[in-house]
Every structure is written in C-alpha cells, then in structure tokens.
C-alpha positions as a Python dict, from the first residue, in 0.01 Angstrom:
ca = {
    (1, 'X'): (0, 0, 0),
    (2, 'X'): (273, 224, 219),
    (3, 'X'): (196, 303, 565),
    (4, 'X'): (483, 515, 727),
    (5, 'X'): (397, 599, 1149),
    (6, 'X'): (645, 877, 1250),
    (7, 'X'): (660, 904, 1606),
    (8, 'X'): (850, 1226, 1766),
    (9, 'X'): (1172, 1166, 1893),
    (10, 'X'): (1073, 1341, 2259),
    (11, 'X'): (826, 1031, 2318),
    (12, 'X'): (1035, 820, 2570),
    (13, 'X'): (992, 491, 2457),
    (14, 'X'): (1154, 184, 2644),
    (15, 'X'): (1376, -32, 2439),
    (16, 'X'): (1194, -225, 2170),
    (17, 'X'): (875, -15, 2124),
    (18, 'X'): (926, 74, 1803),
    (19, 'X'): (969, -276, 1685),
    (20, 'X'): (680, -409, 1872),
    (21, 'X'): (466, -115, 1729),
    (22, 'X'): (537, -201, 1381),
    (23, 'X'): (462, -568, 1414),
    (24, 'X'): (158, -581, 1559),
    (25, 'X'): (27, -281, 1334),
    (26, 'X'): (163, -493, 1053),
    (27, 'X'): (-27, -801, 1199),
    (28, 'X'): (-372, -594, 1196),
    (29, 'X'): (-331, -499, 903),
    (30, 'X'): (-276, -722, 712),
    (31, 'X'): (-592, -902, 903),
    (32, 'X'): (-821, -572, 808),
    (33, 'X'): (-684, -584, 396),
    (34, 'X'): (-577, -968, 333),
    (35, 'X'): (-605, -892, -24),
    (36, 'X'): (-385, -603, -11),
    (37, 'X'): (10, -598, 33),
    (38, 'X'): (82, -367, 279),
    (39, 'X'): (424, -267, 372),
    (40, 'X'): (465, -57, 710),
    (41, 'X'): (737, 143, 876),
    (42, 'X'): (768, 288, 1198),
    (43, 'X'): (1029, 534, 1307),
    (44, 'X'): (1123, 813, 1520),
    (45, 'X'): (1101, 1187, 1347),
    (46, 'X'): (1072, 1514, 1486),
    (47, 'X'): (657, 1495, 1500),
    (48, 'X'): (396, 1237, 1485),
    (49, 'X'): (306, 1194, 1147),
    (50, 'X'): (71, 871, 962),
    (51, 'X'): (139, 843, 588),
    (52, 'X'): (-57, 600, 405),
    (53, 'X'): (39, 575, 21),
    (54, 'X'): (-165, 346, -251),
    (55, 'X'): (-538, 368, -57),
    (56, 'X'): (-822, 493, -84),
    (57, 'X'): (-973, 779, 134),
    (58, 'X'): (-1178, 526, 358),
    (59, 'X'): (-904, 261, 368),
    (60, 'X'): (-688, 571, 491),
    (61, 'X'): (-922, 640, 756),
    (62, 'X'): (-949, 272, 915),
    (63, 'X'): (-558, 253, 886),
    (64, 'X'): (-560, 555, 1135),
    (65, 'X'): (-783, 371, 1329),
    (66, 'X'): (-599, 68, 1362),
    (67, 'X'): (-320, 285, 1453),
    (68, 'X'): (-486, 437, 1762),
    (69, 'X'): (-587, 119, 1874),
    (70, 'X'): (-258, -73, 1790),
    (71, 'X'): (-108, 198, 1982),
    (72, 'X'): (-300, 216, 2309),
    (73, 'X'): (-273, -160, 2330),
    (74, 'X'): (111, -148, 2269),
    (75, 'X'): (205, 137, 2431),
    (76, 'X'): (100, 78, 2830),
    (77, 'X'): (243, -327, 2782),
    (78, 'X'): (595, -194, 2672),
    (79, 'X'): (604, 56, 2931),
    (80, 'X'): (514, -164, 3194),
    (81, 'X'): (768, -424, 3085),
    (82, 'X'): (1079, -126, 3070),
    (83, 'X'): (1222, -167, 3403),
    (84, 'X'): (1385, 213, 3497),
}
C-alpha cells in the first residue's frame, strides 16, 4: 500500500515537520495494518491532498483518520518546539 500526504506549500511549518509527520504517520500505520506493507510520503505541493494506492475503500477511510489525528498531535508539538 502507497500513502502520499501533500501538504500546501503556504502552511508555515518549522524546520523538521515534514519529517516528523511522516514518521509517526508511518509508525501508526504500520500499528493499524501490521500485515500490510505500507510505504508513506509526505511532501509539500501546492494543496493538501491524501492519496492512498493498493486499499480498500474502508482501509482508505481509517488511513484519513489516522492522518487527522497524526496531524493534530504533530502539528502543535513542532510548532511549539520552532523557536521564531
């Protein structure tokens, strides 16, 4: 399975966030589907944007959960760690 997170490129993100991001959405995933390998990528595009290739319709649907929730508990630790 192929999960590519596109993030737009006018989200100010400190340093590092992009990496973070796409380990610990790696790390829950691979926790939710142990039995699948999963491959993710995270980069900056010009709009937000979650592909997931090689799943099924309800797999697709948790993975986009696990996103939201990777990213509100990634998000506000980064920022609070980017000094300005």
């Amino acid at each position: 399975m192929r999960i590519e997170v596109s993030i737009a490129k006018t989200t100010a993100l400190p340093n590092g966030a992009l990496e973070a991001l796409n380990n610990e959405l790696s790390r829950r995933i691979a926790e939710q589907f142990p039995a699948i390998d999963s491959q993710v990528s995270v980069r900056y595009a010009t709009g937000n944007q979650l592909s997931v290739f090689g799943a099924l319709k309800e797999d697709k649907d948790r993975i986009s959960e696990i996103l939201q929730e990777t990213w509100e508990c990634i998000k506000p630790r980064e920022l609070l760690s980017f000094n300005i």
